[in-house]
N, C-alpha and C positions, 0 to 999 in steps of 0.2 A: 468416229473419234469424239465429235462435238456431243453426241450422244450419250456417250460413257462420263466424259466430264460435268455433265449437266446430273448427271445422275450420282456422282462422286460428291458434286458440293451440295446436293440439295440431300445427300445423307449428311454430310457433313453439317449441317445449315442441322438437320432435325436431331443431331447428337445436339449442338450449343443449345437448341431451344428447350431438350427435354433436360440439360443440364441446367440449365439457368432457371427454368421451373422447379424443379428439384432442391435447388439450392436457395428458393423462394421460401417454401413450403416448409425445407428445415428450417431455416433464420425464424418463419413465424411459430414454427411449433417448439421450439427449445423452450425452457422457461426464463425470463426476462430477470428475478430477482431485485426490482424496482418496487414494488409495494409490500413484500413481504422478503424473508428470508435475504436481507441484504447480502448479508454473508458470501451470498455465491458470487459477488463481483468484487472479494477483494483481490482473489488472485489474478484476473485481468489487468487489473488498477496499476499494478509495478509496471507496466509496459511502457507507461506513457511518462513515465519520470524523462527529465532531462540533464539533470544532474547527479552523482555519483554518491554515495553515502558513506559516513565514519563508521553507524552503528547497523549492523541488518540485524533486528530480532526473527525468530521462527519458532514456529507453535502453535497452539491453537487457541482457543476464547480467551487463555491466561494469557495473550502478550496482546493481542489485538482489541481486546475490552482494557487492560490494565496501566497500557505506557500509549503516553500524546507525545508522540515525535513535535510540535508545535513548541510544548514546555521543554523540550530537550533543547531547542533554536532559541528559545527567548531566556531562559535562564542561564547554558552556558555554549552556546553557539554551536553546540554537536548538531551535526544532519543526521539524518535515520530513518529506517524504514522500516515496518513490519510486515511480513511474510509471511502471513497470518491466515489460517480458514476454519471452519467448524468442524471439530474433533479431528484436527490433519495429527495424522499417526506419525510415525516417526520414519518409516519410509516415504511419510509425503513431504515430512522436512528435511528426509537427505537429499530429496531428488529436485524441490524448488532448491534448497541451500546449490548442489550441484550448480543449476541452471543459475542462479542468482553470482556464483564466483566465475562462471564465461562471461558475464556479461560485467561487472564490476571485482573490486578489491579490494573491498570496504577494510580499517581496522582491525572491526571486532566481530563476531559471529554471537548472539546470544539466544542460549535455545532454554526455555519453559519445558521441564523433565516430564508434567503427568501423564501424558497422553502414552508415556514409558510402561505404564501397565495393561500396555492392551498389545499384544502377542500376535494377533490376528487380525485380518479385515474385518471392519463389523457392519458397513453399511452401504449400499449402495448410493443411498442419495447423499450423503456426505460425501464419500467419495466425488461423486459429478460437482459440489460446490469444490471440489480441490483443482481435480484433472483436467474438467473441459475449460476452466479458465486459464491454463498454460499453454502457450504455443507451443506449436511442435517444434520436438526435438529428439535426442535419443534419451535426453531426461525425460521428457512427458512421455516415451514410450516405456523407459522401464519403469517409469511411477505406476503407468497403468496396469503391467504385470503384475509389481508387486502387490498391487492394493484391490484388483478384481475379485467379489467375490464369487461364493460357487456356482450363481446364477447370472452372473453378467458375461461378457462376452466383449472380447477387445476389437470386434469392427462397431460394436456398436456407440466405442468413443472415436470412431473414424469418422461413421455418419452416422451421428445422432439423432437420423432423423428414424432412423431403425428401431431406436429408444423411446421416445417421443412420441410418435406418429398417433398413440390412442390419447394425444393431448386436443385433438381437436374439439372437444367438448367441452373443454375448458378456458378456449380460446378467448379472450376479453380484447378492450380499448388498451389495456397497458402492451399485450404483445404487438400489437397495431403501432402502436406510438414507441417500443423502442427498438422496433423492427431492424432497424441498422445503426446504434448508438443507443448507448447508456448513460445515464449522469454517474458523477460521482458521487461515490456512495461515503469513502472513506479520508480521512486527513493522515497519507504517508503509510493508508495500510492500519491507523486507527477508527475501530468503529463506536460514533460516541453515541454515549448512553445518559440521558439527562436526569429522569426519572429516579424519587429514594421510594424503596420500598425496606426499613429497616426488618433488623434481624430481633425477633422478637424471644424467641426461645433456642436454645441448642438440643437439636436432636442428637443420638446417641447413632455413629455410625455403626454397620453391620461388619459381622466380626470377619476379618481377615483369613482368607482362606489361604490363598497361594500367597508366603511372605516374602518368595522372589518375583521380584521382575523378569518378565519373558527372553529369553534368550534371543529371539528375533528381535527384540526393540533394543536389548542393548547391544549386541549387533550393528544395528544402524548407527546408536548414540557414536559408539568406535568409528564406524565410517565418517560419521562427521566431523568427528576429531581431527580425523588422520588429514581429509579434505583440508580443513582449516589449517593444521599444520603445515600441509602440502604446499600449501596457499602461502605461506608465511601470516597467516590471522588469526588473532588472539580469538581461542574460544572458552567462552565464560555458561557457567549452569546457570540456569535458575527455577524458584517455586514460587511462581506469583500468589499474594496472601487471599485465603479462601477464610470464610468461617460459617463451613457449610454441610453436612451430610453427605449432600450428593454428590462434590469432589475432595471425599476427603483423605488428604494425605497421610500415609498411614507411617507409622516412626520405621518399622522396618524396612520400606521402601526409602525413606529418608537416610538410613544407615546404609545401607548399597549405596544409593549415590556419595555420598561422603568419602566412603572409600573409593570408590571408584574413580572419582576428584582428584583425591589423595595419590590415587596409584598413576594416574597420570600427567600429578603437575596441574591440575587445572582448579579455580575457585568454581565455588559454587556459594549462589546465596539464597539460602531457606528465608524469605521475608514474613513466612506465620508467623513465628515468636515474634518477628519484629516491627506488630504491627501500632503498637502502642508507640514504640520508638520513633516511625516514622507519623505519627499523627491519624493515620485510620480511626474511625468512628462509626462502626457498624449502627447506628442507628441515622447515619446522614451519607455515609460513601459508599452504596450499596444500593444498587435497581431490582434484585431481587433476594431480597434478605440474609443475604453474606454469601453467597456463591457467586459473585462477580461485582468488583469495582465500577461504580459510575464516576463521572467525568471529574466529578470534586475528588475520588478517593485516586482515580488515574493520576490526575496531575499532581498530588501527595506525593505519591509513589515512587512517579516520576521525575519528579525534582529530589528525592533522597537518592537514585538510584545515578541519575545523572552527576550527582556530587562526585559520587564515586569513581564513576566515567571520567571529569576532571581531572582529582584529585591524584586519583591510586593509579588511573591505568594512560594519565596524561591527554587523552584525547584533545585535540586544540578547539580552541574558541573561534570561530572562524566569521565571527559576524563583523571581520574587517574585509573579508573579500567582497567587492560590492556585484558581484554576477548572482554568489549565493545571496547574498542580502537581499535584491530585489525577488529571485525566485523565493525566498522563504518567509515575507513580505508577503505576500500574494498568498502562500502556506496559511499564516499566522491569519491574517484576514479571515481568510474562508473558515479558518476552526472558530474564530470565533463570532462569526455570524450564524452560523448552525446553531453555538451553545446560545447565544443572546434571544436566537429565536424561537430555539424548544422550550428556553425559559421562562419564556413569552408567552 
């Protein structure tokens, strides 16, 4: 009997060892997203919130390069958060949106439409800056269905190290050093951009093939709705302003949404035409020559858009509660020692 027990836990004893090796090996070989491609740590970053938000945006470069939740808390006391990753499609913001209204029930829902032109999965490594930072859930599980393309494979976002494992050669000091913790990358889910690189010429975008948007993306836009509805949360569209070639919003697609708004009761706000209105300066609010807002053109933006949040859709001023106030205190600091210091 002593026998069989001794040989029970010393298999037992060589499952945890070859597990916990295992689970060594993945942690080292994932990629860290600390020197390059920040991006893949925004969607971790919501976990560690400890207070609840008025405003969640979702979307991709256009809400996470474009709106400072900091200039939302300091101009009119709105909280916010951006749920935000690199080219997250429109099933990657029904299914964070999903997981984002279990856990909170925020006000306002606002979701950035362009990412509405794209019908299908398009990338694999996008995708893992979306997925692998969401914990599981039956949301990070149907995220992963939906968005798999025809060469990946959904154990291999179970264990990653399945994915991963020919990263050994590429192994450096940064996977060593954020082996089990990350800094923060982002302020509330903004990632800022200090850098102008102005807009010197307008290119002539490429002509318009398909003038509908995909039936699977708006699809989801409807799922979001109904979510928010569901929810009792105001959901609001938005086109964050480009003056770019390479995201460029074409009027047709602009027309479906409007109706679309229309047919459902909801606003939508095109900010292109109105970038002169709000103060933009493509030759000083732009890090790479009109295809995304840096930190001067964000905080523009974001203090016209926030007006709006006040005034139109009442959001409260909440920098009398002093729990937010010192959490958002701490917020406001960190954003602005990042900008003072890349300025630097």
């Amino acid at each position: 009997m002593k026998r069989k027990w001794k040989i029970a836990l010393g298999s037992v004893c060589i499952v945890l060892v070859t597990a916990m090796l295992l689970g060594f090996v993945q942690a080292l070989v994932v990629p860290k997203y600390m020197t390059s491609s920040l991006e893949g740590n925004l969607v971790s970053e919501y976990y560690g919130e400890t207070t609840p938000h008025d405003v969640l945006f979702v979307g991709d470069c256009e809400v996470y390069e474009c709106f400072t939740p900091a200039t939302l808390w300091e101009k009119y006391g709105i909280t916010s958060y951006i749920r935000g990753s690199a080219q997250q499609l429109a099933w990657h913001s029904y299914y964070l949106l999903e997981e984002s209204l279990e856990i909170e029930t925020p006000k306002m829902v606002v979701f950035n439409v362009l990412a509405l032109k794209y019908g299908k999965p398009q990338s694999e490594a996008y995708n893992r800056m979306t997925l692998d930072g969401m914990k599981w859930s039956s949301s990070k599980i149907d995220a992963i269905k939906a968005s798999m393309t025809e060469d990946e494979s959904f154990l291999s976002y179970v264990f990653p190290l399945l994915r991963f494992h020919s990263r050994w050669s590429e192994i450096g000091g940064e996977d060593f050093e954020y082996l089990f913790h990350r800094d923060t990358v982002s302020h509330n889910g903004y990632l800022m951009q200090t850098d102008t690189v102005p807009m010197t010429e307008e290119i002539a975008p490429s002509p318009l093939l398909n003038r509908n948007l995909p039936a699977t993306s708006m699809d989801y836009l409807e799922k979001m709705r109904f979510l928010c509805e569901e929810k009792g949360v105001e959901f609001v569209l938005i086109k964050a302003p480009t003056n770019s070639w390479r995201y460029y919003w074409y009027d047709e697609w602009d027309e479906q949404i409007v109706n679309y708004a229309e047919s459902k009761g909801l606003d939508y706000y095109n900010f292109i035409p109105l970038c002169e209105e709000i103060g933009i300066d493509w030759t000083t609010d732009t890090y790479d020559a009109g295809a995304h807002l840096n930190v001067y053109g964000a905080e523009k933006l974001t203090a016209y858009f926030g007006k709006i949040l006040s005034e139109k859709y009442g959001i409260a001023d909440q920098r009398g509660d002093a729990t937010l106030s010192a959490v958002w205190a701490d917020k406001v600091n960190a954003y602005y020692a990042e900008k003072n210091q890349k300025k630097g």
